[in-house]
C-alpha distance (Angstrom), angle and dihedral (degrees) to the residues before:
residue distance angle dihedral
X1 . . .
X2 3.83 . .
X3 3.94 126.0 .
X4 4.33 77.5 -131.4
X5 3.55 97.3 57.9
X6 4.31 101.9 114.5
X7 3.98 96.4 -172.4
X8 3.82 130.5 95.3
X9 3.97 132.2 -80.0
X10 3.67 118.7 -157.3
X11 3.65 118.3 -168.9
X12 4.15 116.1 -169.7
X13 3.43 123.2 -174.0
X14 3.50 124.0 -166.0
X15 3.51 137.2 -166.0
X16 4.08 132.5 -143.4
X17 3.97 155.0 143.0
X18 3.48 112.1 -93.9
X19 4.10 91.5 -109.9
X20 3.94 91.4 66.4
X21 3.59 97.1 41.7
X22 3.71 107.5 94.3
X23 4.23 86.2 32.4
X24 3.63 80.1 60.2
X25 3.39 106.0 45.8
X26 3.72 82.1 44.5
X27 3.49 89.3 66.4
X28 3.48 97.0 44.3
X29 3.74 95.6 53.8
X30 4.05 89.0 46.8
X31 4.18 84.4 61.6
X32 3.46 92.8 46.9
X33 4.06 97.1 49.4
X34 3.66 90.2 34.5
X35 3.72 104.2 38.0
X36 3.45 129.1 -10.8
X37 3.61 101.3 57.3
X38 4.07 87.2 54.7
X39 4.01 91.8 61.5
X40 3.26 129.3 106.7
X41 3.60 121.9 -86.5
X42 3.88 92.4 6.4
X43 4.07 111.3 145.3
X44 3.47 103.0 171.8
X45 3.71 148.9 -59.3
X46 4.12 152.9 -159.0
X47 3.66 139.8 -131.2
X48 3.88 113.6 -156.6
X49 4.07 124.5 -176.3
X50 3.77 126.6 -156.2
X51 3.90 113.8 -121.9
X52 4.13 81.3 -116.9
X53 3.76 90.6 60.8
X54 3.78 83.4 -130.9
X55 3.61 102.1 110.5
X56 3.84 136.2 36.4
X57 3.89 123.2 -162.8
X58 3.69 119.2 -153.8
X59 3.97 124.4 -173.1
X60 3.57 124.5 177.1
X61 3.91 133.9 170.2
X62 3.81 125.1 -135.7
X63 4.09 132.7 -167.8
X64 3.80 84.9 -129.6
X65 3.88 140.2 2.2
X66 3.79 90.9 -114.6
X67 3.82 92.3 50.2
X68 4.19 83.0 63.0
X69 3.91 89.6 44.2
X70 3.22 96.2 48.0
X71 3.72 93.6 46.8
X72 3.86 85.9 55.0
X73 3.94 93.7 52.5
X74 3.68 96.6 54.5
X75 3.92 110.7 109.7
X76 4.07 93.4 -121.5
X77 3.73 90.1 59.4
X78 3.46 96.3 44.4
X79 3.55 86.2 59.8
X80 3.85 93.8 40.0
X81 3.86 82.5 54.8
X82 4.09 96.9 51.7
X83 3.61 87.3 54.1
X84 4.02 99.4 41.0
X85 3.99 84.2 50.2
X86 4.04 98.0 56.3
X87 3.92 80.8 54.9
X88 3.80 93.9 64.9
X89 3.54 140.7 30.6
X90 4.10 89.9 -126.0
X91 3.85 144.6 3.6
X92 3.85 128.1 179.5
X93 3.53 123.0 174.8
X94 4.42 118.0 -154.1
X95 3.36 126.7 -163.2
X96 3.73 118.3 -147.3
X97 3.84 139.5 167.6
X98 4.01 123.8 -122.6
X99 3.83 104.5 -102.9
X100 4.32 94.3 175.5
X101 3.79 139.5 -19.9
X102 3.35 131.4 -152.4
């Protein structure tokens, strides 16, 4: 991470019982081999799990806001997202902007 880098972060938590968790981040690493990492503007991203197995954090880095929007609109991740969201009991993905790096 660079304080330079002009592009868009998304950070998306979700939330869980431990007996979906690795389904879940199953299906989360399925989009991101499948899918997500073939978009447009996609640099790169992480998938983090809580020692719980209650929680997973997801970060990801676009070119552009509306190259992450418009990944989200397409019709596969719509389904992707139907199927991710009967895995948890939540998900909410937030944009932000680099302010500093260390």
């Amino acid at each position: 991470m660079s304080p330079e880098f002009t592009g868009q972060t998304v950070i998306t938590t979700f939330e869980m019982t431990p007996g979906t968790a690795y389904d879940l981040m199953e299906a989360l690493r399925d989009a991101y081999d499948d899918f997500i990492s073939k978009q447009p503007g996609f640099i790169a991203a992480g998938l983090h799990m809580n020692d719980a197995q209650t929680r997973i954090a997801n970060y990801s880095q676009w070119r552009d806001r509306k190259d992450f929007q418009a990944m989200l609109r397409t019709p596969e991740m719509r389904e992707r997202n139907k199927k991710i969201l009967e895995l948890c009991s939540r998900f909410e993905p937030v944009m932000y902007e680099v302010v500093a790096a260390y």
